[in-house]
N, C-alpha and C positions, 0 to 999 in steps of 0.2 A: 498519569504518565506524562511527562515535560519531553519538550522537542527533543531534545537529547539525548536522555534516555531510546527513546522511540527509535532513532536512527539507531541508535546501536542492538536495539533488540534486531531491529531488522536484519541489518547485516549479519548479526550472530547466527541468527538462522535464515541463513541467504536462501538457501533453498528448500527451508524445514517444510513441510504442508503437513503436518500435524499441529495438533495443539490450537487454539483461539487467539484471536488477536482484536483489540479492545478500539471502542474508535478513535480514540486518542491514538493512538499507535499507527493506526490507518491515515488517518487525516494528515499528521504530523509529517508522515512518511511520504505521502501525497504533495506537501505542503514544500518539506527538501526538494523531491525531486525538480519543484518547477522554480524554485531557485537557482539549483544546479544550473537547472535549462537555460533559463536565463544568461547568467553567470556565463554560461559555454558560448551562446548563441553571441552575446557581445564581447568575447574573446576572439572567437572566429571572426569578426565583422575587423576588427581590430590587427589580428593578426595575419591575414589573408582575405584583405580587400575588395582585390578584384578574380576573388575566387566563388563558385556557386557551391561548392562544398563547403560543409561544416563537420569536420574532422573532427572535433573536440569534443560539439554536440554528440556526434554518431556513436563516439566511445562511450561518454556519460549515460547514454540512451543503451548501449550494449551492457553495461555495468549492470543499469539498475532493472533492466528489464527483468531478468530472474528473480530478485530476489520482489519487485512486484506483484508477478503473479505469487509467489509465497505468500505474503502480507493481504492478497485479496481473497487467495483463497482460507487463509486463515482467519479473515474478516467474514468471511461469509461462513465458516463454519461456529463462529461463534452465535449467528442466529440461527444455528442447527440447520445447515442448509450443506449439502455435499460442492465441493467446488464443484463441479462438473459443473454447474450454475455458470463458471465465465463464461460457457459457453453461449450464454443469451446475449451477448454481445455481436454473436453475428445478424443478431436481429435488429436493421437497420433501427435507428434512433430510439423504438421500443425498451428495446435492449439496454442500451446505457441509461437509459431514465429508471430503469430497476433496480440495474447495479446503484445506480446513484443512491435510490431510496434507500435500497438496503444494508448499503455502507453508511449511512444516516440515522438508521435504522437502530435504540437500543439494542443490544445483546440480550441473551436467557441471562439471568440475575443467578441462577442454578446450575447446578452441576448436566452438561447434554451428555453426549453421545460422543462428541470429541474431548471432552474434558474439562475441567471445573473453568468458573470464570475468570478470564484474563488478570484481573486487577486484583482478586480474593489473595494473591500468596504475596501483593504487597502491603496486605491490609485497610485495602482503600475503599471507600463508602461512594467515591466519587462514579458516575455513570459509566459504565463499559462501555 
């Protein structure tokens, strides 16, 4: 799955949490948002100077937040894991070094328990 595609899958299912999501999809999705971030943060610096708000950012950050937790919990259910797993993020630094793993983490190459592999209905051999 190419950058592209990826964002658009995302936003398609802004707030789906069913289904798998492949780490291509994950990462890519990952990859836009801190673009955006960027992108926003040196817009506000630009546009409101001598401001400590970043208005632009906050929106971008409000935008993508939803359909985030969609794409991580749908990343995490493709290594057959229930989202309820973000939850280990409130597990000081523990926590995100797991999620990190397991967003890193191949996929099941087979059909789980949320449903067949991400990449199989585009015909791609390429790693989940």
């Amino acid at each position: 799955m190419g950058f592209v595609d990826a964002v658009k899958s995302v936003f398609s299912q802004y707030v789906g949490l069913s289904g798998r999501a492949a780490r291509s999809e994950y990462w890519y999705w990952v990859l836009f948002t801190v673009l955006v971030s960027i992108a926003t943060v040196i817009l506000d610096l630009a546009l409101f100077p001598d401001n400590d708000v970043s208005p632009l950012n906050s929106i971008a950050n409000l935008v993508f937040l939803l359909p985030g937790w969609a794409v991580s919990v749908r990343r995490l259910h493709d290594l057959d894991r229930s989202g309820w797993w973000l939850l280990i993020v409130l597990v000081p630094l523990i926590g995100w070094i797991v999620l990190f793993v397991w967003a890193a983490t191949k996929g099941d190459a087979t059909e789980n328990r949320f449903g067949p592999p991400p990449l199989a209905a585009a015909g791609s051999t390429a790693a989940a």
